[in-house]
N, C-alpha and C positions, 0 to 999 in steps of 0.2 A: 522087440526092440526096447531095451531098457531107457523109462523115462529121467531127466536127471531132476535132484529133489535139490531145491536151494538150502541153503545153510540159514538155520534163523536166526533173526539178530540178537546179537548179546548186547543188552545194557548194563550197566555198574550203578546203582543204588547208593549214593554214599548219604548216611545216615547223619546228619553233623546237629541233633538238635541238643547235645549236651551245655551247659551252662558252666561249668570251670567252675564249681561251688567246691567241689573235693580237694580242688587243686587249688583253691586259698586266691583262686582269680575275680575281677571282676567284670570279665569278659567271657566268652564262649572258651573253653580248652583248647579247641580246633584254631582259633584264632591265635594260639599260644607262639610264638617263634622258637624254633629247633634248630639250630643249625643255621641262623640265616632267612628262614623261611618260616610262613606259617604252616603249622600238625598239617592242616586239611592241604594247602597246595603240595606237599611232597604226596601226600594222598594220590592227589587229583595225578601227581607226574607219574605216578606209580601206573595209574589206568590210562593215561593218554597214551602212552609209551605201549601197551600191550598190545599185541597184534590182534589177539583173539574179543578184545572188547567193542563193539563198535560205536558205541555212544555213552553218555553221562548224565545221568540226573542228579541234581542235589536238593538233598531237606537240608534245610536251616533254619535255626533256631529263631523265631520272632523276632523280629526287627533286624538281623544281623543281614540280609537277604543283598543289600548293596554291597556291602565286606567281601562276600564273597562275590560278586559281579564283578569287583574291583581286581581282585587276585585274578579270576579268570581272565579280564581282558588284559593285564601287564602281560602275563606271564604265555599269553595268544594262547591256550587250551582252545582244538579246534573239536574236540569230542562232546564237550558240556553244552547240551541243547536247550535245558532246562533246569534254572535253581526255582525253587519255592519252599512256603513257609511248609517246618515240619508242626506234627501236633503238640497238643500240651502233654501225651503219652505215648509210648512205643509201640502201641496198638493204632493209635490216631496217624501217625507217623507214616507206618507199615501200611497203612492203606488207604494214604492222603497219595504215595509211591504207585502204589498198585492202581488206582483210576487215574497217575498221570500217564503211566509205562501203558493202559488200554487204549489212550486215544490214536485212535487214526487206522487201530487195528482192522484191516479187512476179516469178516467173520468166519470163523475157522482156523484164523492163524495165534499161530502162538510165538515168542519170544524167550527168550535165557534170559535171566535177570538174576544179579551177582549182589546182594546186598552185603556191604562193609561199613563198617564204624571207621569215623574220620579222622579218628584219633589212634588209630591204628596204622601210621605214618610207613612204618619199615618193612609191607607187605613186599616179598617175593613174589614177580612176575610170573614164574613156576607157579607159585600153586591158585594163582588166576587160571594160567593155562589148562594146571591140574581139573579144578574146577570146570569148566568148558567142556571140556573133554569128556568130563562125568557124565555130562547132561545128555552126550549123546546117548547116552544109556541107563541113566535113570530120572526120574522126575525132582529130587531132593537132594541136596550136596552138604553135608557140611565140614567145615574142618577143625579139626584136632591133632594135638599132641597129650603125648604118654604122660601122666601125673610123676613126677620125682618124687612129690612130698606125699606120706601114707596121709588117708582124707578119714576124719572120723568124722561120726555124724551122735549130735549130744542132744537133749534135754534139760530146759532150765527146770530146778527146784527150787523154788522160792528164795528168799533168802540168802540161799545157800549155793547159787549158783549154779555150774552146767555140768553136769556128768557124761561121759560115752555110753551110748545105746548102742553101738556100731560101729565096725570099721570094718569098711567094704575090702572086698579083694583090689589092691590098689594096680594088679597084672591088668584088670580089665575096666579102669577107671581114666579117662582122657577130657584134657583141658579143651576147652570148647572154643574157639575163635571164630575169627570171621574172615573172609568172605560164605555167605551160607546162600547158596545156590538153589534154584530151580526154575522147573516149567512157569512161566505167567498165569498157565492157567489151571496150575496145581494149587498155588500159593493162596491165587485168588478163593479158588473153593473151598480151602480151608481157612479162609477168614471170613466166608459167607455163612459156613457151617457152626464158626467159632460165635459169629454173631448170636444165635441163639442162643446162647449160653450167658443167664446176666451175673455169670459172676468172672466172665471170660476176662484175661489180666493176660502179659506175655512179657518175659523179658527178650524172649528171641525169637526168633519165624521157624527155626526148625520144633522146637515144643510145641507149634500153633499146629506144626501137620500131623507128628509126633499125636497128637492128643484127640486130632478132630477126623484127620483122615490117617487112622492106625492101621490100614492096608498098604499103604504107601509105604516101599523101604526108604530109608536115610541114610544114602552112600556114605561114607567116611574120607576124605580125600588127608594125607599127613599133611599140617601146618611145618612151621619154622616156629624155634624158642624165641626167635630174638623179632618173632612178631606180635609185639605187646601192647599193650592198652593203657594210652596217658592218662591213669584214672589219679593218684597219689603224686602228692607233691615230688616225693621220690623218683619217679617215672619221669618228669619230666629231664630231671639231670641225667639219668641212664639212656634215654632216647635220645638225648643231645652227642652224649659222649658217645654212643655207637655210630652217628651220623659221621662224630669226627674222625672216627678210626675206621671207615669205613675205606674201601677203597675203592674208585673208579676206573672204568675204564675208558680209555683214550679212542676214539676212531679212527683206525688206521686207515691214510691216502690207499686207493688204490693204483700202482704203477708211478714211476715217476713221474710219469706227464703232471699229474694228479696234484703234486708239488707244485710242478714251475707255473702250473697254472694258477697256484693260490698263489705261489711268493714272487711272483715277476715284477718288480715296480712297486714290492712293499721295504720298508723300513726297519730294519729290527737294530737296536740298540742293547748292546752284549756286555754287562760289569761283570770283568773275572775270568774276560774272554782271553785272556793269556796263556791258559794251559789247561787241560783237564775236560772237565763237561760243557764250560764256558765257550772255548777255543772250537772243541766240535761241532757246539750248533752251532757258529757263527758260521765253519767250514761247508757244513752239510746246507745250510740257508744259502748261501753264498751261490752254490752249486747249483740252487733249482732258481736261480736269478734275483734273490734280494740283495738290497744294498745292506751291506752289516757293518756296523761300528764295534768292532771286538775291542773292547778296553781293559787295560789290566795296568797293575801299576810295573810290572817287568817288562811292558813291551811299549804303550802307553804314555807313562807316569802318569797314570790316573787312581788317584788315591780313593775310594767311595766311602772312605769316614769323612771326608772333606766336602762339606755341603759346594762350597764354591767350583769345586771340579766336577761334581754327577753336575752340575745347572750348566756348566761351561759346555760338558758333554753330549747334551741333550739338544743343547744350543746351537750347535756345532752341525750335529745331525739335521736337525729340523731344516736351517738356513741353507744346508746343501741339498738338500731333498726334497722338502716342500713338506715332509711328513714325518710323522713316524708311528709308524704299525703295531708292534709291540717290544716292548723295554725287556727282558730278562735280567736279573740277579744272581749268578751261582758262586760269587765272591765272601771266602767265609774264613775263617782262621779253628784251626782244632786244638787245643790245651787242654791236656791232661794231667792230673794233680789235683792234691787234696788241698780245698780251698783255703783250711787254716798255712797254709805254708805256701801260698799264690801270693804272688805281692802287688803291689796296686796297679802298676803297669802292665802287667798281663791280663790282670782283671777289668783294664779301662780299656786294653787292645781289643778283647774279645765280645765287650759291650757295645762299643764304638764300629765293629765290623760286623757283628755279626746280628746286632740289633737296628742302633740306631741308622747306620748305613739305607737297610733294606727302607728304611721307614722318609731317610729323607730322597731317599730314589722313586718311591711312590708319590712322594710330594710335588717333586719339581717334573715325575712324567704325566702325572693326573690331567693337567691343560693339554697336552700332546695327545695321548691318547681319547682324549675327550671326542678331539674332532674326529678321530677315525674310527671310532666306535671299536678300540686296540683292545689287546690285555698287557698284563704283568704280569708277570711268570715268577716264583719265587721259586726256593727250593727248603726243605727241611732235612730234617733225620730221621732214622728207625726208631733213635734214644729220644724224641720227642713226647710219648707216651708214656714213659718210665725210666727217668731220671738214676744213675747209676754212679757207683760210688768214683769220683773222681771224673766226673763229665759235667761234674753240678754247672759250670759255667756254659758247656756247649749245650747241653738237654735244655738248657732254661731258657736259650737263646730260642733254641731250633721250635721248641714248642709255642715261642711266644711268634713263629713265622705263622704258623698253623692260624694260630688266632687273628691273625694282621691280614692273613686269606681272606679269613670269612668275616671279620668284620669289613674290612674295605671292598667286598662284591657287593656286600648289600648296600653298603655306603653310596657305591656307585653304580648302582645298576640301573637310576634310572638317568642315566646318562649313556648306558650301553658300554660302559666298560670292564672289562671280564677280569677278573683277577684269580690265580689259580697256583697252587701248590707242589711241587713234586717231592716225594717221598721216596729215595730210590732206597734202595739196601745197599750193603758195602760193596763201592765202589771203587776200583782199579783207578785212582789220581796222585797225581803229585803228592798232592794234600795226605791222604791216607799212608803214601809210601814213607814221607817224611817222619809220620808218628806211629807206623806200627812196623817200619820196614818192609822189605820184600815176602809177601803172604804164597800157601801154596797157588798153584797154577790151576783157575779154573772155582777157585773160591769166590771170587768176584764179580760183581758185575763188570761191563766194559764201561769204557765211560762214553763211546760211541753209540752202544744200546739205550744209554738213558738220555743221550744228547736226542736220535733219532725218536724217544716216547715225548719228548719234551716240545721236539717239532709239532709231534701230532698234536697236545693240548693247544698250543696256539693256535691252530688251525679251526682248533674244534668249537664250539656253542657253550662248553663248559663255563662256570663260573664260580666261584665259590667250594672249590674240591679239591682235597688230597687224595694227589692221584698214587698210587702205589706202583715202584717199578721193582717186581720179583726176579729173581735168577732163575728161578723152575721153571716160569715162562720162556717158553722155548723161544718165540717171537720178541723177547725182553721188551713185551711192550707192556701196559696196563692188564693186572688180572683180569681175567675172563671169569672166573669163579663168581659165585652168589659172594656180593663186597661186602653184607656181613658177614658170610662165613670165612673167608680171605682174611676179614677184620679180627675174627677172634683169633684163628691161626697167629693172624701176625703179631699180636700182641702174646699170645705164650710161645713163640720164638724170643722177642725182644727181653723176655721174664728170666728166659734162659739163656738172656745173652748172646743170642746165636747174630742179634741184628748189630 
């Protein structure tokens, strides 16, 4: 009779004792805000979200230790067990982790433990998984990618500066990342082994087994490119900008019930709701039992450049409802033309609708939604990321939505109010048909598919995300793909014009 063997537990190590000295800070890096957030919490959402990690320790840097208590208890991380201080070196560090990851162990057992660098924000849940997976079968994981750049290896000569001694075959040369993986009780022996050694130094735990216990193979598990390390001031703007172009996906209701049971007796407030994306969520909301206030100014007369009508409209909802759940925005104007030949009134039209609008519609829902702990729903473009000749007025608008996302989630997030972005690609509206005419059939989005992704975000915990709505998606809902990889795609479609 086959006995069954429990699954050991996997911990996540996150390493955060860097200081932001490279990156020109006067804080810890990890402390750095990306996107909205600090390096180390999108860390930490990276490992709470895994299925395969069961717990969380954190080093941190001296004195930073309530910083991060503080991030953890907003943001409810229910996986982080234990933060404590890291050492003054990466050795001190590495096995300040190791006798915290031992206690409590009954003798004989061992544990997974996934140590990451904190600043290493944009890890793919894949190769956590990957990692995991390794361990059932070897004692030591680490990951890599392929070198692009050929790597020489030089010698200084005085004076005179460095010469090439060497340039390795660059086929079998791979960039080293992290998460780096293994047994507790591999790690451990080889930093008891390492201890002997007084000239023992480590910049990473796989060289510590690598060197001490050289019987031990070191699996290789493939990393992701765009899993990099907030080391240069540089890094910091490229980890921002991938966050922003990333794309999310939306959790889609299961079954209609699933709907009317979120939206029965909520409030949604629709600008723009007159035809197109607008007009569908209000319809498809409508249907699973919310109250909807579709406003447009063709059906309406509700103008949303006009502060006094979005506050009159809002007004209007609340007093008949008692509430209002979440506001939406898909009211936009599209002009095409080269800006030196635009004349002031198309240029005030498209500022006034497709900027300042969004921005006083946040204003006067901000108290509404406060109470109900609601969101805001915006919408953007594809041309948001890459400005195109003759769009100068819409790309500048739509991009400056993107920003008004994420600045105003963090604004108010600790009021509990969510505010969130959608990104469809060319979609089947009024709007579109007016300015490029009737396009082939099946080049488009619907605008029912984007109305239906647009449902799920409000529904969802989201905040602060451009959610992507693609045509390939057979479910025209939020990519399922790795959202940086989705992100780089989408951005050389947009290169090529195809968005």
């Amino acid at each position: 009779m086959s006995q069954h063997i429990a699954k050991p537990r996997t911990t996540a190590v996150i390493l955060a004792g860097g200081t932001g000295q490279r990156v020109g800070l006067s804080i810890p890096k990890q402390l750095l805000k990306i996107a909205g957030k600090a390096v180390i919490e999108h860390t930490l959402t990276t490992f709470e979200k895994a299925d395969s990690i069961d717990d969380i320790i954190v080093l941190m840097a001296p004195g930073y230790v309530p910083d991060i208590e503080k991030i953890v208890a907003k943001a409810g991380f229910r996986k982080v067990r234990k933060i404590i201080e890291g050492g003054t070196t990466r050795n001190e560090t590495t096995e300040r982790a190791i006798a915290a990851l031992g206690e409590g162990l009954a003798e004989g057992e061992d544990v997974n433990v996934l140590f990451h660098d904190a600043v290493r924000p944009l890890l793919s849940r894949r190769v956590i998984d990957d990692c995991v997976v390794a361990l059932e079968r070897y004692q030591a994981v680490d990951v890599a990618i392929p070198s692009a750049d050929t790597i020489i290896v030089t010698r200084k000569h005085g004076d005179d500066g460095e010469f090439i001694t060497e340039i390795p075959d660059r086929s079998r040369l791979r960039r080293g990342q992290t998460p780096q993986a293994f047994k507790l009780s591999t790690i451990k022996r080889a930093y008891e082994v390492a201890a002997g050694d007084p000239n023992f130094q480590a910049t990473d735990d796989c060289s510590v087994v690598l060197k001490y216990l050289p019987d031990v193979p070191i699996h290789v598990v493939a990393g992701d490119e765009y899993n990099m390390k907030v080391t240069q001031p540089v890094d910091v703007f490229i980890a921002d900008k991938l966050f922003q172009l990333a794309s999310t996906a939306a959790p889609e209701q299961v079954g209609d019930e699933a709907y009317r049971e979120l939206l029965t007796g909520k409030t949604i407030v629709v600008f723009g709701g007159s035809y197109g994306i607008g007009k569908d969520i209000g319809e498809l909301a409508e249907a699973y039992g919310a109250k909807v206030y579709a406003l447009g100014r063709s059906t309406t007369g509700t103008h949303v450049e006009n502060p006094e009508e979005v506050d009159d409209a809002l007004s209007k909802a609340y007093a008949e409802t008692g509430r209002i759940d979440y506001v939406v925005n898909t009211a936009g104007v599209l002009r095409i033309g080269k800006l030196a030949e635009t004349d002031n009134a198309t240029i005030e039209e498209a500022l006034k609708v497709n900027y300042l609008a969004p921005v006083q519609i946040a204003r006067s829902s901000y108290k509404y939604l406060a109470e109900t702990k609601g969101q805001l729903l915006l919408y953007t473009s594809s041309s948001y990321t890459r400005g195109r000749a003759e769009y100068s007025l819409y790309s500048s608008t739509k991009a400056a939505m993107v920003n008004l996302t994420q600045a105003l989630s963090d604004e108010w997030a600790g009021e509990g109010v969510r505010v969130n972005c959608i990104n469809p690609e060319r979609t089947a509206t009024p709007m579109r048909t007016k300015a490029f005419g009737q396009e082939p059939a099946g080049s488009l989005l619907s605008s029912e598919a984007v109305a239906r992704t647009s449902l799920d975000v409000l529904l969802s915990e989201l905040t602060g995300h451009v959610i992507d709505v693609r045509q390939q998606d057979p479910t025209a809902s939020a990519g399922q793909a790795s959202g940086f990889e989705a992100a780089l795609a989408s951005v050389l479609d947009r290169q090529d014009g195809v968005a």
